[in-house]
C-alpha positions in Angstrom: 22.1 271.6 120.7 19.3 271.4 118.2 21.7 273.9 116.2 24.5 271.6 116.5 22.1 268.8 114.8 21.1 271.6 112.5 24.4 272.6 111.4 26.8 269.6 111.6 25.2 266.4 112.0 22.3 266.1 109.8 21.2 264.6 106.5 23.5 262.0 105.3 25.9 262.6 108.2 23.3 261.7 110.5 22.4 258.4 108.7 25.9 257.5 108.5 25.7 257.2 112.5 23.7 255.2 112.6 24.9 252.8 110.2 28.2 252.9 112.5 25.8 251.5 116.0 27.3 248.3 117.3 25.0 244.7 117.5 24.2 246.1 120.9 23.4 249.5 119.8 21.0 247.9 117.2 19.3 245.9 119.5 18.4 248.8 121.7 17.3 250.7 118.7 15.0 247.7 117.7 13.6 247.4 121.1 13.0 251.1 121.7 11.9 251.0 117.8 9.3 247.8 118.6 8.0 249.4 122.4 7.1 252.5 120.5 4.5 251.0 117.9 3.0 248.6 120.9 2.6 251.8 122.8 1.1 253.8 119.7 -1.0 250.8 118.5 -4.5 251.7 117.5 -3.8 255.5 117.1 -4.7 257.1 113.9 -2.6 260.1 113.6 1.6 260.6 115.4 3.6 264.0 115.7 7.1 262.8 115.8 9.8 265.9 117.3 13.1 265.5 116.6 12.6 263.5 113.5 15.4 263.1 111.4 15.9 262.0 108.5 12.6 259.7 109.3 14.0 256.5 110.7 11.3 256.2 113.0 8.1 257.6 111.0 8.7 256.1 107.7 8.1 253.0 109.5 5.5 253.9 111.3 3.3 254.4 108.0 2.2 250.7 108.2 0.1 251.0 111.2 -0.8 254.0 111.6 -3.0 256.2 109.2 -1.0 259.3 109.3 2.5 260.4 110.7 4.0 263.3 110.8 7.9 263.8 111.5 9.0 267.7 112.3 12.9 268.9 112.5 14.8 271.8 111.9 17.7 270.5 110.2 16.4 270.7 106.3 19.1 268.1 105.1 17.5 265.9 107.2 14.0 266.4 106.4 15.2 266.1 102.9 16.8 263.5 103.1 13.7 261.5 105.0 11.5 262.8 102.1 13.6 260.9 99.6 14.0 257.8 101.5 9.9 257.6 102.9 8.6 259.7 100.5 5.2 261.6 101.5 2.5 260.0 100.3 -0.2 261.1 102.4 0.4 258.7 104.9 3.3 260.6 105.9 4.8 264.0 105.6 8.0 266.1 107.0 8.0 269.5 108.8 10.8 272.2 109.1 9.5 273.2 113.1 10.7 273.9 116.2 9.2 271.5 119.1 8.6 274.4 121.5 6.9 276.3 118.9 4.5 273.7 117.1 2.7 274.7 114.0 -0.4 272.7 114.7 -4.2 273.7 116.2 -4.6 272.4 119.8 -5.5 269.0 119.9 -4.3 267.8 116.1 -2.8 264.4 116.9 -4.1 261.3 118.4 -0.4 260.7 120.0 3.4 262.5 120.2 6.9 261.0 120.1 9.8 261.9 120.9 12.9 258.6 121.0 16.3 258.6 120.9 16.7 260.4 123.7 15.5 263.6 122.2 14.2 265.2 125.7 17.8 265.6 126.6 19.2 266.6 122.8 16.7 269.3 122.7 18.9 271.2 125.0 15.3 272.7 126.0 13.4 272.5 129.4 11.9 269.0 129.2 8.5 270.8 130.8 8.5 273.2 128.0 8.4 270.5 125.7 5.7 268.3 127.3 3.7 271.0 127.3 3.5 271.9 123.6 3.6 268.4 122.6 0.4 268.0 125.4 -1.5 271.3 123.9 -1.4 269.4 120.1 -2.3 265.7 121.5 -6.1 264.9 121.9 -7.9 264.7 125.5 -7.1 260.9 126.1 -3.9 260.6 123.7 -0.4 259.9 124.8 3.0 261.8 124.8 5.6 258.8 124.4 9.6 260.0 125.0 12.6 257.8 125.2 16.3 257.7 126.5 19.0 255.9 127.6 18.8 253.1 130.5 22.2 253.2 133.0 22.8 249.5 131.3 23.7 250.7 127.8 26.3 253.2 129.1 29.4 251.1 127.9 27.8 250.6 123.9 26.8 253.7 124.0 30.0 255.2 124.6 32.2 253.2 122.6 28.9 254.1 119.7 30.0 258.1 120.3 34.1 257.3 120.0 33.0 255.3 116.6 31.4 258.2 115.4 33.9 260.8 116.6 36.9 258.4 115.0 34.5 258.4 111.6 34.7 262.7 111.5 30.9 263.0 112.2 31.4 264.9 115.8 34.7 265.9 118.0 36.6 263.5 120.1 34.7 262.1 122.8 36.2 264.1 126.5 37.2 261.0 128.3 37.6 263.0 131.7 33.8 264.7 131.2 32.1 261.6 130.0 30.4 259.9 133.1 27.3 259.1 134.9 25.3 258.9 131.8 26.4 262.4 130.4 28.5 262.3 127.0 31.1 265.0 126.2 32.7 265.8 122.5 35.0 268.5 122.4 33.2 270.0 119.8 30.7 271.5 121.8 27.9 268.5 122.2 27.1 267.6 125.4 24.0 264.5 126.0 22.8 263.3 129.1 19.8 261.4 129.8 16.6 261.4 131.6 15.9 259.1 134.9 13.0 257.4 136.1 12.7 260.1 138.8 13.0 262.4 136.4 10.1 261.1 134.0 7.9 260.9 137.7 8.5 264.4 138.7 7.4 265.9 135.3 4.4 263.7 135.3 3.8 265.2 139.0 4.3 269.0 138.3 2.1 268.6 135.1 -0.7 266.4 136.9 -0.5 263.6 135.0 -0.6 260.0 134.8 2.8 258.3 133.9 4.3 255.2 132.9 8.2 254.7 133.1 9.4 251.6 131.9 12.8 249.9 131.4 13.1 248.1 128.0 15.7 245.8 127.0 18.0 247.2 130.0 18.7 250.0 127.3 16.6 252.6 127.6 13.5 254.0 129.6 10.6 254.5 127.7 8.2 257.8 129.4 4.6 257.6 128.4 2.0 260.6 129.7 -1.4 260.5 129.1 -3.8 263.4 128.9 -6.5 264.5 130.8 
């Protein structure tokens, strides 16, 4: 999947999605977008995986000293250096999440939103676990998805992006129960509470799950 994201819907492509999302679909961006930076607030340094094109740590750059955003779509990453610049307070990364290019215990904090547990197409404990070996003893590992409420929004977001040529027709018959379909090859489910809770019990940690804006949960595991 992170491929896919790679090959086909990156760069400019990528932002054009989201200039497609619905009022809804901006709302739940905002609020996963606002819980985010409460969560992060008085950290000094973010890793963000799955970046993008750097919707999420360009913005970041006002409260906190330094971000980082890593991806391994270059368009992308190209793209978020021309729209957020890097000016020391924030800088892009060609990287793979399960392979991180950072020294044990580099970041105050790690991010992943949007859902990008599931979009990884990787084992989620995989992920935690090199996202937990480059955050500091007492930091956080925040990840996002998709809430059961914002099923019907975010469907009708993937058909308005399928009927705009960015991915493949949205399989009606397949799409259900939270999972997503295009018959181009992408498939997206999303994370449950349960599931947040058991990977914070098979890694020893404490977790918060939390439901924000009945449009997505919101994971957040601190270190020992």
């Amino acid at each position: 999947m992170t491929d896919y994201y790679r090959r086909k819907l990156s760069g400019d492509r990528l932002r054009r999605c989201y200039e497609l999302a619905s009022p809804r679909i901006r709302q739940y961006l905002k609020a996963e977008y606002g819980r985010t930076r409460e969560l992060l607030h008085g950290v000094d340094s973010v890793l963000e995986l799955g970046c993008g094109y750097g919707r999420i740590a360009s913005g970041l750059v006002d409260a906190i000293s330094f971000v980082v955003g890593i991806d391994n779509a270059p368009d992308s990453l190209g793209l978020g250096r021309e729209l957020g610049g890097e000016d020391g307070q924030v800088a892009f990364a060609a990287m793979d999440a399960l392979r991180l290019g950072f020294h044990d215990s580099s970041f105050d904090a790690v991010t992943c939103v949007q859902n990008g547990i599931c979009a990884f197409r990787a084992d989620p404990g995989a992920i935690l676990r090199e996202a937990l070996r480059v955050t500091k003893a007492g930091g956080m590992v925040v990840f996002s998805t998709y809430a059961s409420g914002i099923w019907p929004a975010r469907l009708e977001w993937f058909e308005a992006q399928a009927a705009a040529g960015l991915l493949g027709a949205v399989d009606r018959q397949l799409s259900r129960d939270g999972v997503i379909v295009c018959r181009d090859g992408i498939r997206l489910g999303c994370f449950t509470r349960n599931d947040f809770m058991d990977l914070a019990l098979e890694h020893g940690l404490e977790a918060c799950v939390e439901e924000v804006d009945g449009s997505c949960l919101v994971g957040s595991f601190t270190k020992p």
